[in-house]
C-alpha positions in Angstrom: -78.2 -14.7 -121.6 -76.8 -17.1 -124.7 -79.2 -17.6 -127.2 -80.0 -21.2 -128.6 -80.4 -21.5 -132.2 -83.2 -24.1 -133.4 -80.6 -25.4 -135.7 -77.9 -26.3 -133.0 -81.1 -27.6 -131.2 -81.8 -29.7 -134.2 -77.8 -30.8 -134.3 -77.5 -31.9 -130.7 -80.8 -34.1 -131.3 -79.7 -35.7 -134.4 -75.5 -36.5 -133.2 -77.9 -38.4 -130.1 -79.2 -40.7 -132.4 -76.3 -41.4 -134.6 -75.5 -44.5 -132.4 -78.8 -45.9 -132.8 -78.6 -45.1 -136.8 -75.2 -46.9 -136.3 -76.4 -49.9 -134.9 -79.3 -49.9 -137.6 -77.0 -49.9 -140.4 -74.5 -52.8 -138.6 -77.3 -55.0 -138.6 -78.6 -54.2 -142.0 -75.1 -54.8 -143.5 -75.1 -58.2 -141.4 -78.4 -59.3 -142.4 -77.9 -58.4 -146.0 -74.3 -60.4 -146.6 -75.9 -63.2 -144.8 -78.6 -63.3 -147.2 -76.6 -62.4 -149.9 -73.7 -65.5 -149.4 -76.6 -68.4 -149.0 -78.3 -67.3 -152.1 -74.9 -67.4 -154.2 -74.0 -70.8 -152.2 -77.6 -71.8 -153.2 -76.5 -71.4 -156.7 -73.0 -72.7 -156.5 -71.5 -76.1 -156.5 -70.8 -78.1 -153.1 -66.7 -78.1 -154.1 -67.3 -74.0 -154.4 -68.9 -73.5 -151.1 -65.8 -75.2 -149.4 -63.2 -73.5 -151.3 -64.9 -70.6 -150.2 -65.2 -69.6 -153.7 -68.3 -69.3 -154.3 -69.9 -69.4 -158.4 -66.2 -70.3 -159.4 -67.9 -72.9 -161.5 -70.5 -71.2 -162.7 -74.5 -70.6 -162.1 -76.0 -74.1 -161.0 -79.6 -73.5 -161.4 -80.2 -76.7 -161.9 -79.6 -77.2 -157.9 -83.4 -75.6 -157.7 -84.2 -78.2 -159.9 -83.1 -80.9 -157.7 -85.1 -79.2 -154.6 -87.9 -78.4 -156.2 -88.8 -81.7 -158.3 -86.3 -84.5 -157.2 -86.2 -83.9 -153.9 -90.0 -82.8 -153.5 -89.7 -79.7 -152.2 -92.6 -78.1 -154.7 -95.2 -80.7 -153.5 -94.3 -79.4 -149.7 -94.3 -75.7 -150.5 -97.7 -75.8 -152.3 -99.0 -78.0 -149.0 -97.8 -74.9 -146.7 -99.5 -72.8 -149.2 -102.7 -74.2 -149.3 -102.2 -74.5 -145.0 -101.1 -71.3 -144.6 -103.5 -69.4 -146.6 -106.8 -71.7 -145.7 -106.1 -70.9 -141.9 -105.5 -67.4 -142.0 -108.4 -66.4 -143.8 -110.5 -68.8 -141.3 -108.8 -67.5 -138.7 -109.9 -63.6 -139.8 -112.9 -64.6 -140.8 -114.1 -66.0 -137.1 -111.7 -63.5 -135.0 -112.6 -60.1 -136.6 -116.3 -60.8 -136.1 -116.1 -62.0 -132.8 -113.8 -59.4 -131.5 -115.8 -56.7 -132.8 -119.3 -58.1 -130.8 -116.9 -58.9 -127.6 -115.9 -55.2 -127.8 -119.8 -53.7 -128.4 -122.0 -55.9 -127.7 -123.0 -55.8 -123.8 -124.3 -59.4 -122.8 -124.2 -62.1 -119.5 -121.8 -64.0 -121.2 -119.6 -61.4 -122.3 -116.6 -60.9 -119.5 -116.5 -65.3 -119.4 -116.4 -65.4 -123.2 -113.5 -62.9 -122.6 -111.5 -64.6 -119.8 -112.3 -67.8 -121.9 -110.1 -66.6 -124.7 -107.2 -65.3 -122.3 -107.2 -68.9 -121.0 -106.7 -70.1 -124.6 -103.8 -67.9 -125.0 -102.4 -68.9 -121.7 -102.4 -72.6 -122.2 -99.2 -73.7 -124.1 -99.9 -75.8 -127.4 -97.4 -78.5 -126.8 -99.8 -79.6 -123.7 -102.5 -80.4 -126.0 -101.2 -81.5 -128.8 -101.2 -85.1 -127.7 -104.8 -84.9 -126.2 -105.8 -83.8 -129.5 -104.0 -86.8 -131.5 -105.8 -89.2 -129.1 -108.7 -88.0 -129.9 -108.4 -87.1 -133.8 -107.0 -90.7 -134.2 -110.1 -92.3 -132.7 -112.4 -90.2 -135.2 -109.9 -90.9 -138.1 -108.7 -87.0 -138.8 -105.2 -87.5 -138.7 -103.4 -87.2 -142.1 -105.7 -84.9 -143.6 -105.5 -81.5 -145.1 -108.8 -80.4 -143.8 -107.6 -81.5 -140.0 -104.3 -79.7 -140.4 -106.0 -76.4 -141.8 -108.8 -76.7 -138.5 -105.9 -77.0 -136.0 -103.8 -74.3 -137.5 -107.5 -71.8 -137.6 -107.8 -72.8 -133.8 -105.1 -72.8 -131.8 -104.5 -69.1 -133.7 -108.3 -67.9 -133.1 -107.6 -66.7 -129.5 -105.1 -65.0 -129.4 -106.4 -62.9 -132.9 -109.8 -62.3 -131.0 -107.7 -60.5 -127.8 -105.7 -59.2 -130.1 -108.4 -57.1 -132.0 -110.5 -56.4 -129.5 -108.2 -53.5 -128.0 -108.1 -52.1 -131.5 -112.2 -52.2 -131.9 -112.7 -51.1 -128.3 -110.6 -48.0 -129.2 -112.2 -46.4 -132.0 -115.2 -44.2 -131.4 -119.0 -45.7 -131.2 -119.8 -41.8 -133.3 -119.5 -43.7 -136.2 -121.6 -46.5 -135.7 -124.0 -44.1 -134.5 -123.7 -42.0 -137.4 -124.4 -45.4 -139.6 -127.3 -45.9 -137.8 -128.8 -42.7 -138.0 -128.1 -43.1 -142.2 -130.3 -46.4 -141.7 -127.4 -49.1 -141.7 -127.6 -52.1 -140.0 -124.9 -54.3 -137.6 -123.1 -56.1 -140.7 -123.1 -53.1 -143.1 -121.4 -51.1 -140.3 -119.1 -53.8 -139.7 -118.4 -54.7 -143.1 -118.6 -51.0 -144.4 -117.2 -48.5 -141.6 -115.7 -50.6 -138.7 -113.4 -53.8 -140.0 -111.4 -50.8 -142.9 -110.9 -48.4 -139.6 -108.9 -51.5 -137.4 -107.7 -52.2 -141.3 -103.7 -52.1 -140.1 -104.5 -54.1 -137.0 -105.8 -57.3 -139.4 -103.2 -56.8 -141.5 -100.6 -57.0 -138.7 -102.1 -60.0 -136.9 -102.9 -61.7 -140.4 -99.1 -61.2 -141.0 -98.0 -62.7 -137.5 -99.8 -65.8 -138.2 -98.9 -66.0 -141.8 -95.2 -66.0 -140.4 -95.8 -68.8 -137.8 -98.6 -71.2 -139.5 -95.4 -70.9 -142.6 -92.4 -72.1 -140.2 -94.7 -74.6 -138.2 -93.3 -77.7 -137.5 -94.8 -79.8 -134.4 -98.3 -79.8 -135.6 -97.6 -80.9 -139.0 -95.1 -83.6 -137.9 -97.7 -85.8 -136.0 -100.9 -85.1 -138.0 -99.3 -85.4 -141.2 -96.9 -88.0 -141.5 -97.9 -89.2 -144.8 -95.0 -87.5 -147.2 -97.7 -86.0 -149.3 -99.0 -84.1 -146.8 -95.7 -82.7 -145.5 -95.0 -78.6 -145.2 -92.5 -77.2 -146.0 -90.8 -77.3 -142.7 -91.3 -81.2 -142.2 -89.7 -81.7 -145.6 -86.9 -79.2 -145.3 -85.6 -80.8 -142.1 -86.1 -84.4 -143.3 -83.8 -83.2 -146.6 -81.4 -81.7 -145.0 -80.4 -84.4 -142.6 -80.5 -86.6 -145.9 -78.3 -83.9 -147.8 -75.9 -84.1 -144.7 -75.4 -87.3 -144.6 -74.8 -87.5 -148.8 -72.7 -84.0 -148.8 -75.1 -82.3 -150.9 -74.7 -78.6 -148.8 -75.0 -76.9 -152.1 -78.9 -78.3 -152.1 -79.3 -78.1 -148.8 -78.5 -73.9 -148.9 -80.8 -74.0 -151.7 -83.8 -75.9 -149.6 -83.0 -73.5 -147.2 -83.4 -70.5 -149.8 -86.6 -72.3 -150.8 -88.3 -72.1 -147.3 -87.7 -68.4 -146.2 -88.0 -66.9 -149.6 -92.0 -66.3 -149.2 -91.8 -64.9 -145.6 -89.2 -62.2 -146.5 -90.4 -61.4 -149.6 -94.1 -60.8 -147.9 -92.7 -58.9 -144.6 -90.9 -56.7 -147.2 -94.2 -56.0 -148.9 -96.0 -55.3 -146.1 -94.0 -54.1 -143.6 -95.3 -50.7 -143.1 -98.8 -52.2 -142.3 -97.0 -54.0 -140.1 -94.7 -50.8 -138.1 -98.5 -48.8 -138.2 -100.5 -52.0 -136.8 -98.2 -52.4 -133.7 -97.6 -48.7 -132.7 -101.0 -48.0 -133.5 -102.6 -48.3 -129.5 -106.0 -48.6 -131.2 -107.8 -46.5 -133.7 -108.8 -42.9 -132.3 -112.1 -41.6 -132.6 
């Protein structure tokens, strides 16, 4: 009988995956000389990007200038800021509670309060975004910060309750029980022992909707048109059709550079939260 040595185990294993690795790397090298061309064209001149030699006449930083101050582009990204952030911290602050008393607390109301947020997550935005103007425009809302920061909380809160409440319904009631039994009550436990063990699913949900409250674009269009108001996205597409039409592609790779900049570098940061959060099933008990 032949004998099979772990190590030629091991080998046969490892030559399986080298296509995959492949693959992997292809990508990585795509991704990285894409980046890597529209941050040099973001610093070269318009003349350099069509010659296809790009900084031939030197560092133009003063092309962030122009997007940044000119071209407003600094006002916009501090509005998607102050968006971004407001609703994400609303949106944890109503979903991880309410997930976590969907997933223990046993009431009438529970299973409809559940269903009801399935149906909230079913129902596609764009058919209620103009039922919403109708009404915000009657009450006066529209073109305000506060209104923009409450849609972007809402139309997420669903979908981060569902989303959680796998992750709370998986880890063991022992120790809330335990807490109990050490004389803790419901918001200690929650605070203390349950929101830091479902800590990778927040941060992976909180990171989803950073990602799409950032690139928005619909909901900030109709509810704030006023050009102080604008994010990030409205601004960038309204500047780069004006860039087009003037021939200005040298700031209109740099607004580009401008927008995306924040979501990479934060995905980068975090992006092992992010790999645990999703394979993570739930937290085990």
């Amino acid at each position: 009988m032949k004998k099979t040595y772990p190590s030629s185990d091991r080998l046969k294993k490892n030559v399986k995956k080298v296509p995959g690795y492949l693959l992997v790397i292809l990508w990585t090298v795509f991704i990285a000389v894409l980046f890597g061309w529209l941050i040099l064209a973001s610093l070269s001149s318009t003349k350099d990007i069509f010659s296809g030699t790009l900084l031939a006449s030197g560092v133009k930083w003063e092309n962030y200038y122009r997007a940044l101050i000119q071209n407003k582009m600094l006002r916009n990204l501090g509005n998607s800021c102050l968006y971004t952030f407001s609703s994400i911290i609303l949106i944890d602050v109503v979903s991880c509670p309410a997930a976590y008393c969907l997933a223990r607390m046993k009431f009438k109301l529970n299973p409809v309060i559940e269903r009801l947020f399935v149906v909230g997550i079913s129902i596609p935005g764009i058919m209620i975004i103009m039922p919403m103007f109708y009404m915000f425009s009657k009450l006066d809302l529209t073109n305000s910060r506060l209104s923009i920061i409450f849609l972007y909380t809402v139309m997420s809160v669903p979908y981060t309750t569902y989303y959680l409440l796998t992750f709370f319904r998986g880890v063991s009631t022992s120790y809330e029980e335990a807490a109990y039994i050490d004389g803790a009550g419901p918001y200690y436990t929650f605070l203390k022992i349950m929101l830091p063990l479902v800590k990778p699913a927040v941060v992976t949900v909180t990171i989803f909707n950073f990602i799409s409250k950032w690139n928005e674009y619909f909901l900030a269009l109709i509810f704030a048109s006023k050009s102080e108001l604008r994010t990030l996205g409205v601004g960038l597409h309204q500047m780069v059709q004006s860039l087009l039409v003037s021939g200005d592609w040298a700031g209109m790779f740099t607004a580009v550079v401008v927008a995306f900049i924040p979501t990479v570098v934060i995905y980068a940061i975090l992006a092992r939260q992010i790999i645990s959060g999703v394979t993570e099933g739930g937290v085990k008990g």
